[in-house]
C-alpha positions in Angstrom: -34.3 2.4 1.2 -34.3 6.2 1.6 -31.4 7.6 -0.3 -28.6 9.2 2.4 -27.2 13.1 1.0 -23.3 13.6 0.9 -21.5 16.5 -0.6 -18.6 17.3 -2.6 -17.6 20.5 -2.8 -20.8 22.5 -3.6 -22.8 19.2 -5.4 -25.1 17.3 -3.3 -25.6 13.6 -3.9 -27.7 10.7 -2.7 -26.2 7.9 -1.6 -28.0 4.3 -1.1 -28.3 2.8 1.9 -26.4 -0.5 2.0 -26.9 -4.1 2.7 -25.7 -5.5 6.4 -22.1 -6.3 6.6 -18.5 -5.0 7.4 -17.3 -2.6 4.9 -13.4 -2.1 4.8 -13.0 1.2 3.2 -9.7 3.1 2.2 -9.3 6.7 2.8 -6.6 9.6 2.0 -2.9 9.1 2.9 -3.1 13.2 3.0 -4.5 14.4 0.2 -8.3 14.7 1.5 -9.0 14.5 -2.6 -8.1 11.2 -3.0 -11.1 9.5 -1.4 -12.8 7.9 -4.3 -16.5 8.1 -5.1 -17.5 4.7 -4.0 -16.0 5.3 -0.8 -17.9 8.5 -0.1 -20.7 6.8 -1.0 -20.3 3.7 1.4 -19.6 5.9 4.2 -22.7 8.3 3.5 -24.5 5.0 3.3 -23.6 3.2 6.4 -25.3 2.9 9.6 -22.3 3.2 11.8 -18.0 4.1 11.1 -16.0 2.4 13.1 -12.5 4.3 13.0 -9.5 4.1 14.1 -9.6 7.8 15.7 -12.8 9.4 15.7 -11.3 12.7 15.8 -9.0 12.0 12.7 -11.8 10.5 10.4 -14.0 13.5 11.8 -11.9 15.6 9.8 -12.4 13.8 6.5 -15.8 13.3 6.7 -16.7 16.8 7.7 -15.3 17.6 4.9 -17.4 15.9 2.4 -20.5 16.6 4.7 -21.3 13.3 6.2 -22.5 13.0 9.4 -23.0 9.6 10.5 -22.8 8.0 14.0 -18.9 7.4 14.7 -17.6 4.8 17.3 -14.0 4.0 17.7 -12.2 0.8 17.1 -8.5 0.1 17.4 -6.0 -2.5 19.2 -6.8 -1.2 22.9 -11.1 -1.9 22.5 -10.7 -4.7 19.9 -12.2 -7.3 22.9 -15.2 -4.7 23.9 -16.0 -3.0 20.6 -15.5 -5.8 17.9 -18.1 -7.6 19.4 -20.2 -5.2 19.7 -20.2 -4.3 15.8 -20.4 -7.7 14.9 -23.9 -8.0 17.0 -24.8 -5.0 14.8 -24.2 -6.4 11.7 -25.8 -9.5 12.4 -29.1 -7.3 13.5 -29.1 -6.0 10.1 -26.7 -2.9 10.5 -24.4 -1.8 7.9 -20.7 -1.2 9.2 -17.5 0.9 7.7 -14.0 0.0 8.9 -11.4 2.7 8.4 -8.2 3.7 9.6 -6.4 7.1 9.9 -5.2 6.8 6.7 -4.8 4.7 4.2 -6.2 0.8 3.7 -6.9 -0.5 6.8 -5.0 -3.9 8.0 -2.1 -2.5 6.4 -0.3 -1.6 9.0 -3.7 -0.8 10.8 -6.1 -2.1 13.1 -9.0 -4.2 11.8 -7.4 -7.7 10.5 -9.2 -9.4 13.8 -12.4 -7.8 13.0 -12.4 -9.0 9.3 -11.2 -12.2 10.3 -14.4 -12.4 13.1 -17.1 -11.4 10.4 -15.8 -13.9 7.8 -16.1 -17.0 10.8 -18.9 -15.6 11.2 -20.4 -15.9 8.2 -20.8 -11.6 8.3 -20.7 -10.3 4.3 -17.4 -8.5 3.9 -16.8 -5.9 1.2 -13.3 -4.3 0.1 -13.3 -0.7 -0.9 -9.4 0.1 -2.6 -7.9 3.1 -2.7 -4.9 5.1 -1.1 -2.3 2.7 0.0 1.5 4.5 1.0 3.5 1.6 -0.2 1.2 1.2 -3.9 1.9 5.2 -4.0 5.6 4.9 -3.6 6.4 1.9 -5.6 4.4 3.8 -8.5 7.1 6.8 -8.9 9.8 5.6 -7.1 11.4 4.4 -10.7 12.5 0.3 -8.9 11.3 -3.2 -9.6 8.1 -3.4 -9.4 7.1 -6.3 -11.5 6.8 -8.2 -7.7 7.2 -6.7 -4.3 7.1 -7.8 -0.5 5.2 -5.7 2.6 7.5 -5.9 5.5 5.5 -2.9 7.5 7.5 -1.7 10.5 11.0 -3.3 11.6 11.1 -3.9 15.4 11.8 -1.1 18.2 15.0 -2.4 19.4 18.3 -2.4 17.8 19.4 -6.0 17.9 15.6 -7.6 17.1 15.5 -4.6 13.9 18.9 -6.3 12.5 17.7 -9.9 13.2 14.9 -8.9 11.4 16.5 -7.3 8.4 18.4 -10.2 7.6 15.2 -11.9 6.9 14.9 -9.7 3.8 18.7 -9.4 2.4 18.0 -11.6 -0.2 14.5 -11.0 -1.4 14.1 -11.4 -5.1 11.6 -8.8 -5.1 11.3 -5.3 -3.8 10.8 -5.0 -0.4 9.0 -2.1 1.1 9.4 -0.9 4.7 7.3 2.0 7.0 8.7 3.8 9.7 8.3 6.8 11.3 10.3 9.9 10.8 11.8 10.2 14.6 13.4 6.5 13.8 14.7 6.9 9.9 18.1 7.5 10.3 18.3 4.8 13.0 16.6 2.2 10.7 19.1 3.3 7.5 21.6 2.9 9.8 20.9 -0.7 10.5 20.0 -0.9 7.2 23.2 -0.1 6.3 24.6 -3.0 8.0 22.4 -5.8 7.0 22.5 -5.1 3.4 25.4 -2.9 2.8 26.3 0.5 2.1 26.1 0.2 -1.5 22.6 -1.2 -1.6 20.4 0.7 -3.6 17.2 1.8 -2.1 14.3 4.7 -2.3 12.9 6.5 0.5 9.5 8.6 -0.2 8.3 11.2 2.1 5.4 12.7 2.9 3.4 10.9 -0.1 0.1 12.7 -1.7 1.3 15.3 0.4 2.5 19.4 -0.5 5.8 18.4 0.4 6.4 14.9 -1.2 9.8 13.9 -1.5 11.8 10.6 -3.3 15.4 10.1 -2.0 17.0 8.4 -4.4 20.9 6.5 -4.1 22.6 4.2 -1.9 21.7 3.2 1.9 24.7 4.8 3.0 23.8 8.0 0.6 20.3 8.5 2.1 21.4 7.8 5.7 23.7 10.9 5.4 20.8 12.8 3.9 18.7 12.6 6.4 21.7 12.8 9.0 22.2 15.8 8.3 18.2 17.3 8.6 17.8 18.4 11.9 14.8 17.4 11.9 13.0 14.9 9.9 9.2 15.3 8.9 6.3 13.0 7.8 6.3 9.5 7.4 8.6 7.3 5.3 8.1 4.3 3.5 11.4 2.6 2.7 11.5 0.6 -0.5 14.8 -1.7 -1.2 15.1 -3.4 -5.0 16.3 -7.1 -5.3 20.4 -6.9 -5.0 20.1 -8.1 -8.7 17.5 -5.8 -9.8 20.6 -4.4 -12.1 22.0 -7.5 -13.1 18.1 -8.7 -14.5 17.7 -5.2 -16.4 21.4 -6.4 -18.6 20.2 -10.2 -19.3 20.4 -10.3 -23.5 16.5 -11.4 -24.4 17.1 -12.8 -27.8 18.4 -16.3 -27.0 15.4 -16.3 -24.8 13.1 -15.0 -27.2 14.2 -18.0 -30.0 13.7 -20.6 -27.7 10.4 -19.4 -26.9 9.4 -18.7 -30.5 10.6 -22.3 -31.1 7.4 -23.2 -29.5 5.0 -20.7 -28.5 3.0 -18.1 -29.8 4.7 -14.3 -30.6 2.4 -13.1 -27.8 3.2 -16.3 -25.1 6.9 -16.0 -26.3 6.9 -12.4 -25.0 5.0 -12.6 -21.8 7.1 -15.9 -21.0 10.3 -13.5 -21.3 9.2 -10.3 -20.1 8.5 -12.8 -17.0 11.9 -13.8 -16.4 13.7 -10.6 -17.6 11.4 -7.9 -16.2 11.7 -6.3 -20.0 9.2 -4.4 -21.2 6.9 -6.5 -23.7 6.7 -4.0 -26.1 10.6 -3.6 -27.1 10.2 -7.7 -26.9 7.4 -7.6 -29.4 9.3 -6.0 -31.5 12.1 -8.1 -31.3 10.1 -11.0 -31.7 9.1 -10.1 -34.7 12.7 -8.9 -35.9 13.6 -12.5 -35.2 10.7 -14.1 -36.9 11.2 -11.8 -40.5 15.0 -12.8 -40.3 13.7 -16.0 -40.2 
């Protein structure tokens, strides 16, 4: 197969032209550099890109210098163009699935098209990458030993509270999108499912020049964004357990002895960093504490 040339920056590279199947492909939540290399090299490889909005992946591509045939797929031609891809692959074609941003399926169109080439025996192929919710849980300084994808709470007022409730007592973090012209209407209703004291995170704008964490209680981050005449970018909501505190306080050492009483330092540790959400290596060393002190 004839190697394919994409560019980043000034550098020219060759990429290989692939195998038939569906290839789901991440891309940049905003920052156009945080495509990775496999993922330029799948998309300068492909036969056909089937985004979301061909205008909006124009711009990403461009950038890097690929030019390949782009065709559009999204929840109003799902019943025209899915087949259509399919037949392609199943001729032998090479197709890349991606969104506007971010991983598709999240919160994006292309979980009927994945699930249509797996029934259909189609070779399917994951590409990570950028994902808002992964980005936000990784600075947002919560629980993150476990958390739940909720994506975006219902439109109307009543069916968004219904909804909410469903997630009031989740033992892990929970992590919400929404869009900035409905944020303060969500926090609101936020407020009254779970409380004004509930502790939550909202990040802004992620990978973006203007990033922002809001840090504090619901009913402190629904008056900070209150107050904005505006509000910009979009939001992914993250809400800790409601005894994400209460875990942080548990005492490990009567934990620790009865684990040491019959597993290994290491099992011991990992067994109670489990249940505590501790961090193993201030439980290593108070493994061991215990074990000199006999």
């Amino acid at each position: 197969m004839v190697p394919v040339p994409y560019t980043i920056g000034s550098h020219l590279f060759d990429a290989p032209r692939l195998p038939a199947g569906l290839y789901v492909v991440a891309t940049p939540i905003g920052n156009l550099r945080d495509i990775t290399i496999r993922a330029l090299e799948t998309l300068a490889g492909c036969d056909v890109i089937a985004c979301e909005d061909t205008r909006s992946s124009g711009v990403l591509l461009s950038r890097y210098g690929i030019d390949k045939p782009k065709v559009s797929y999204n929840e109003h031609n799902a019943d025209t163009r899915g087949p259509d891809l399919l037949r392609q692959i199943t001729d032998g074609r090479s197709v890349c699935l991606i969104s506007d941003a971010g991983t598709p399926l999240i919160s994006d169109p292309g979980q009927r098209l994945v699930q249509e080439a797996v029934n259909a025996g189609l070779a399917v192929v994951p590409l990570p990458g950028a994902s808002a919710p992964l980005a936000a849980l990784m600075a947002a300084g919560i629980v993150t030993d476990g958390f739940l994808f909720a994506g975006f709470a219902p439109t109307k007022a009543k069916a968004r509270l219904d909804w909410l409730h469903r997630y009031g007592q989740a033992e892990q973090t929970v992590a919400f999108f929404e869009s900035p012209q409905r944020l303060v209407a969500s926090l609101s209703a936020m407020v009254e499912a779970f409380g004004a004291t509930r502790q939550a995170v909202v990040a802004r704008e992620l990978t973006k020049l203007h990033e922002t964490f809001h840090r504090g209680s619901l009913a402190e981050i629904l008056e900070e964004f209150s107050a904005l005449e505006r509000v910009r970018g979009e939001l992914v909501i993250l809400l800790p357990p409601e005894n994400a505190d209460q875990v942080k306080e548990v005492d490990p050492e009567p934990l620790l002895r009865e684990a040491l009483a019959t597993m290994r330092t290491k099992d011991a540790v990992n067994s109670v960093a489990a249940l505590t959400g501790l961090p193993k290596q201030a439980l290593y060393a108070k493994a061991l504490s215990l074990q000199n002190d006999g």
